[in-house]
KOLFI-120731 format. One record per atom (N, C-alpha, C): z, y, x. Coordinates in steps of 0.001 Angstrom, whole numbers, padded with zeros to 6 digits, always signed. Layout:
// residues N
ZYX;...
This chain:
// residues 151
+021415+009292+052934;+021306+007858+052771;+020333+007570+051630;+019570+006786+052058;+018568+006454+050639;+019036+005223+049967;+019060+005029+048302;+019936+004980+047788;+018950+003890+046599;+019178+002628+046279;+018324+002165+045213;+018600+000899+044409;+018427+000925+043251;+017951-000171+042482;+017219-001143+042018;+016774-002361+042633;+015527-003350+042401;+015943-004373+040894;+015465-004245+040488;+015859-005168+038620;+015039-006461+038186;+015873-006865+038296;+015159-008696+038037;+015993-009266+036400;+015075-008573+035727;+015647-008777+034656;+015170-008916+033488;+015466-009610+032039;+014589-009686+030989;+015101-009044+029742;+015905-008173+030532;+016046-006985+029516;+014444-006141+028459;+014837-005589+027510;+014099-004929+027049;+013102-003606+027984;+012255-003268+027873;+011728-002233+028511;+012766-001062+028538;+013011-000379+027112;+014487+000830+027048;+015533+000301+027655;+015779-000587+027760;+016878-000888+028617;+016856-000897+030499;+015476-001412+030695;+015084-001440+032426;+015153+000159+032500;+014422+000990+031436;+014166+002488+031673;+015685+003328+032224;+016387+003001+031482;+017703+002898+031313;+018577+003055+032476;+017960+001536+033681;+018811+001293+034602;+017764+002233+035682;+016207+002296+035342;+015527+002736+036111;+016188+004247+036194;+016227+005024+035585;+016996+006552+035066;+018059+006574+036076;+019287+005926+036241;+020507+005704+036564;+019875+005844+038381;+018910+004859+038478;+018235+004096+039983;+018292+005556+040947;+017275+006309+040019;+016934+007731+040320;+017619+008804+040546;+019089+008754+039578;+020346+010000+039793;+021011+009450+041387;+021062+008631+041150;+022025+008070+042090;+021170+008401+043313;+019594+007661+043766;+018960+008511+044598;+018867+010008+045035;+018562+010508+044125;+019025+012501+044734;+020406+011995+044776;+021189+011846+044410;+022864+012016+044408;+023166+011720+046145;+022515+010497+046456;+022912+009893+047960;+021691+010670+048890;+020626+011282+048832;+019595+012061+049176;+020217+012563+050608;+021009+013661+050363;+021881+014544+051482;+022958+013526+052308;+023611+012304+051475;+024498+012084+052366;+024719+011131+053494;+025486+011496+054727;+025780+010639+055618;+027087+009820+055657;+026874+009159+055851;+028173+007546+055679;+028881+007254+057136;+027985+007906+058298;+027619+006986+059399;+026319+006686+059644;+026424+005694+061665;+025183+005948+061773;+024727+004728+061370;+025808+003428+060696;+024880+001928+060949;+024415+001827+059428;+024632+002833+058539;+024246+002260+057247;+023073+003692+056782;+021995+003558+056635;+021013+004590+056015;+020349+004336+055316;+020616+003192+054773;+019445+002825+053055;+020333+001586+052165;+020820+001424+051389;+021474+000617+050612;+021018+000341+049435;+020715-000801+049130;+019456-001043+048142;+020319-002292+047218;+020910-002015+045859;+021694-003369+044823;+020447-003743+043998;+020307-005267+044201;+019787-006493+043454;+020110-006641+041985;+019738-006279+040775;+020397-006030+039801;+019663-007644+039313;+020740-008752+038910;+020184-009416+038483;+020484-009737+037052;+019825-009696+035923;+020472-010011+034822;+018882-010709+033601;+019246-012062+033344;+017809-012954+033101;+018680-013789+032366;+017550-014181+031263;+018085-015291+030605;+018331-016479+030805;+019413-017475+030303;+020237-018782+030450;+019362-019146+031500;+017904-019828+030701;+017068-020702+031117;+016143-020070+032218;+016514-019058+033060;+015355-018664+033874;+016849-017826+035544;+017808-018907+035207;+019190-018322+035961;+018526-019313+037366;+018390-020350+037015;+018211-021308+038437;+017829-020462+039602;+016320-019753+038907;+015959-019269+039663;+015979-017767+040262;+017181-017130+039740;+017670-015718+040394;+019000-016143+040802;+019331-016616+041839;+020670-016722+042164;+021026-015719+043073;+022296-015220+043183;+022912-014358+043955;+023492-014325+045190;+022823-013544+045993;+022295-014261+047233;+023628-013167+048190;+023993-013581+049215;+024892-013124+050140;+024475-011261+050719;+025341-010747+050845;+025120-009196+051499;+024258-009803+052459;+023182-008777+052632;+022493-008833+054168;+022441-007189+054711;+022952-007230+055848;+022497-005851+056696;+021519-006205+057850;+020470-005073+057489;+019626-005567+058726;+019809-004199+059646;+020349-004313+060938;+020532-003272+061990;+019263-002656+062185;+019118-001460+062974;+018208-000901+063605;+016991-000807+062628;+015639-000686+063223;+014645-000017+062357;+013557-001556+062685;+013543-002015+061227;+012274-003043+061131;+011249-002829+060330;+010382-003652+060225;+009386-003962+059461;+009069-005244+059082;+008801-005361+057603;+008745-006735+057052;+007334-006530+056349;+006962-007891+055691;+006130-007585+054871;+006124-008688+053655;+006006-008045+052496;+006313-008479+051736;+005110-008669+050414;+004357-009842+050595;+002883-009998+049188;+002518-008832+049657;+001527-008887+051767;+000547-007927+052212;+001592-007109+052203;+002877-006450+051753;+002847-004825+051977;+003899-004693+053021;+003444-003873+053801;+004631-003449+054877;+005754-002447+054702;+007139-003359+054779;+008264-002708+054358;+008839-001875+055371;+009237-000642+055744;+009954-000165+057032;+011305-000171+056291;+012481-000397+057286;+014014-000893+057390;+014679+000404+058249;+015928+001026+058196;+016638+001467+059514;+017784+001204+058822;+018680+000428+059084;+020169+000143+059129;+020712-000315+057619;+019886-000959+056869;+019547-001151+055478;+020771-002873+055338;+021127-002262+054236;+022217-003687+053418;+021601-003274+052061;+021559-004790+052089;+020668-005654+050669;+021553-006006+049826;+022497-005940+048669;+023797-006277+048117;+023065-006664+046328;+023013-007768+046118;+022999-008626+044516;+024274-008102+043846;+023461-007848+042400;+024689-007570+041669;+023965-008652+040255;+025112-009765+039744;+024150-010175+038585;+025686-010186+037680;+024640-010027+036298;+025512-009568+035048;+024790-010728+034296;+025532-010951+033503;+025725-012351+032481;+024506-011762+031552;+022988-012077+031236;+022281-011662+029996;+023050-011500+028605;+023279-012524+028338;+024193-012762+026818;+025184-011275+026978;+025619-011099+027955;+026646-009865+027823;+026298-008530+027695;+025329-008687+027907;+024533-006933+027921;+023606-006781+027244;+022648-008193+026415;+021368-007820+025837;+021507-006674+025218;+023013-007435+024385;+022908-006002+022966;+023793-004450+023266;+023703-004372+024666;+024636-003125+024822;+023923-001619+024577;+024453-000595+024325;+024061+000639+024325;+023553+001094+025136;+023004+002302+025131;+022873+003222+026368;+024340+003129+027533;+024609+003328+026631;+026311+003882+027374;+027164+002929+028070;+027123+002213+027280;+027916+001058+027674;+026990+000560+028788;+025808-000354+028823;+024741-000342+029430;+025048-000053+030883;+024944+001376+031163;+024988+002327+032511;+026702+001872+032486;+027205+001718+031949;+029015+001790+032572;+028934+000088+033133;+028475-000354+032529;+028498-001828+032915;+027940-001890+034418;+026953-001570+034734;+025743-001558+035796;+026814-000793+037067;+027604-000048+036465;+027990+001400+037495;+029643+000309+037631;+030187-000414+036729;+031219-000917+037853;+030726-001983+038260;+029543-002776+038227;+029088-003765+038948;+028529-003032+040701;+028173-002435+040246;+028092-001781+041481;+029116-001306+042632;+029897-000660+041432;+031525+000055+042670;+032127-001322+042752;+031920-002720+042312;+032791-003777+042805;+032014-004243+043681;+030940-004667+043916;+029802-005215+044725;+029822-004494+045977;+030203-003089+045926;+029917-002402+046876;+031319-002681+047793;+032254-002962+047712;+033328-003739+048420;+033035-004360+049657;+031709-005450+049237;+031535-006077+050027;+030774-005657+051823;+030783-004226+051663;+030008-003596+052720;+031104-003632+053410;+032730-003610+053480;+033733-003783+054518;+033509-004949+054893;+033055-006095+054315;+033657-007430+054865;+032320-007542+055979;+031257-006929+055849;+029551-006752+056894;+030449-006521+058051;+030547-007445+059261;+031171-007712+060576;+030375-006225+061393;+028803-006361+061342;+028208-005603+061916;+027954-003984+061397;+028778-003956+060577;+028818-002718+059719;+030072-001709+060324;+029677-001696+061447;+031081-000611+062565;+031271+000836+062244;+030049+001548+062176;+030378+003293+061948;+029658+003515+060699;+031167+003578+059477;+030648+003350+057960;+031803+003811+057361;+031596+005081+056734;+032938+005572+056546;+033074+005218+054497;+033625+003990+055086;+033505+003451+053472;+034093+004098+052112;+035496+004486+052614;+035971+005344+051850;+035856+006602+051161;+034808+007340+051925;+034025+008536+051491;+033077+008160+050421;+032568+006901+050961;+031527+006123+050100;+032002+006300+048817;+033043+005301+048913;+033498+004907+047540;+033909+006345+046866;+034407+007307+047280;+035206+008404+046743;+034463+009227+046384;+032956+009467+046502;+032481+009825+046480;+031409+009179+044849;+030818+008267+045665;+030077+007048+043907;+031180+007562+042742;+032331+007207+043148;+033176+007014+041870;+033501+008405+040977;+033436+009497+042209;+033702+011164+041828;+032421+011226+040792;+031162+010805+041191;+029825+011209+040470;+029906+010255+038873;+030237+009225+039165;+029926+008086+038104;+030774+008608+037140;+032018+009011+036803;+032921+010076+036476;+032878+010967+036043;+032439+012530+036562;+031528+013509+036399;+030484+013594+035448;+029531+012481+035311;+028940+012251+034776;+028384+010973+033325;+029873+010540+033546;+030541+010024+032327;+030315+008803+032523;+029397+008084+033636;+028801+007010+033557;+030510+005690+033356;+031426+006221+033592;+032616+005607+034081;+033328+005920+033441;+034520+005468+032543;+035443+005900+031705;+037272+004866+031867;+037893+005420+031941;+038931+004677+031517;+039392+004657+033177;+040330+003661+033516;+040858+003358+034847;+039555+002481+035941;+039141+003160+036975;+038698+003366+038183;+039263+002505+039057;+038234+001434+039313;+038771-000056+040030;+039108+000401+041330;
């Protein structure tokens, strides 16, 4: 399953690097695995922007797009196969000043809660969610990104 992070955010550069780093483990991490056949690319909206620039990043509904498309997006042509689009936005004020650590733990249960929402996808039939989850949460864990009680 290919596996990713898009960041709309006015975080610091060390800090995007940060989530960019995280974007990348998690890619090899999901590299090898299969879920099923309707889900093969899962891509979270990381939105996190200041007060005055919120209007315009709002958090937009799960989308799964079935089968294999092509979009294009400012000239560039996007290819699709069985891809859900899932927003995750975090409060600026709450994270400007966070750590490394904290940082990635924040990002990593916005994610394992966000990611919920792939049961409620009507068209999301052969998706073995629970592996999903048991799996994110085994790594995030493992690798410390996650601490304490496991939503």
């Amino acid at each position: 399953m290919t596996f990713g992070i898009a960041q709309y955010t006015n975080l610091t550069q060390e800090q995007n690097n940060w989530i960019n780093d995280l974007s990348i483990e998690l890619e090899s991490f999901f590299e090898d695995k299969n879920y099923g056949e309707d889900l093969k690319e899962l891509y979270f909206g990381l939105i996190t922007v200041k007060p005055e620039f919120d209007k315009f990043f709002k958090k937009k509904r799960p989308i799964l797009k079935n089968g294999e498309r092509t979009s294009s997006v400012d000239g560039t042509k996007i290819k699709y196969n069985n891809c859900a689009e899932i927003d995750c936005k975090i409060e600026f004020d709450e994270i400007i000043s966070l750590k490394k650590d904290e940082l990635i733990e924040k990002v990593c249960i916005e994610i394992l809660i966000e990611s919920k929402c792939l049961t409620r996808l009507s068209k999301l039939k052969k998706f073995d969610f629970e592996k999903y989850e048991n799996e994110l949460k085994k790594f995030l864990t493992e690798k410390k990104y996650i601490k304490g009680k496991i939503l």
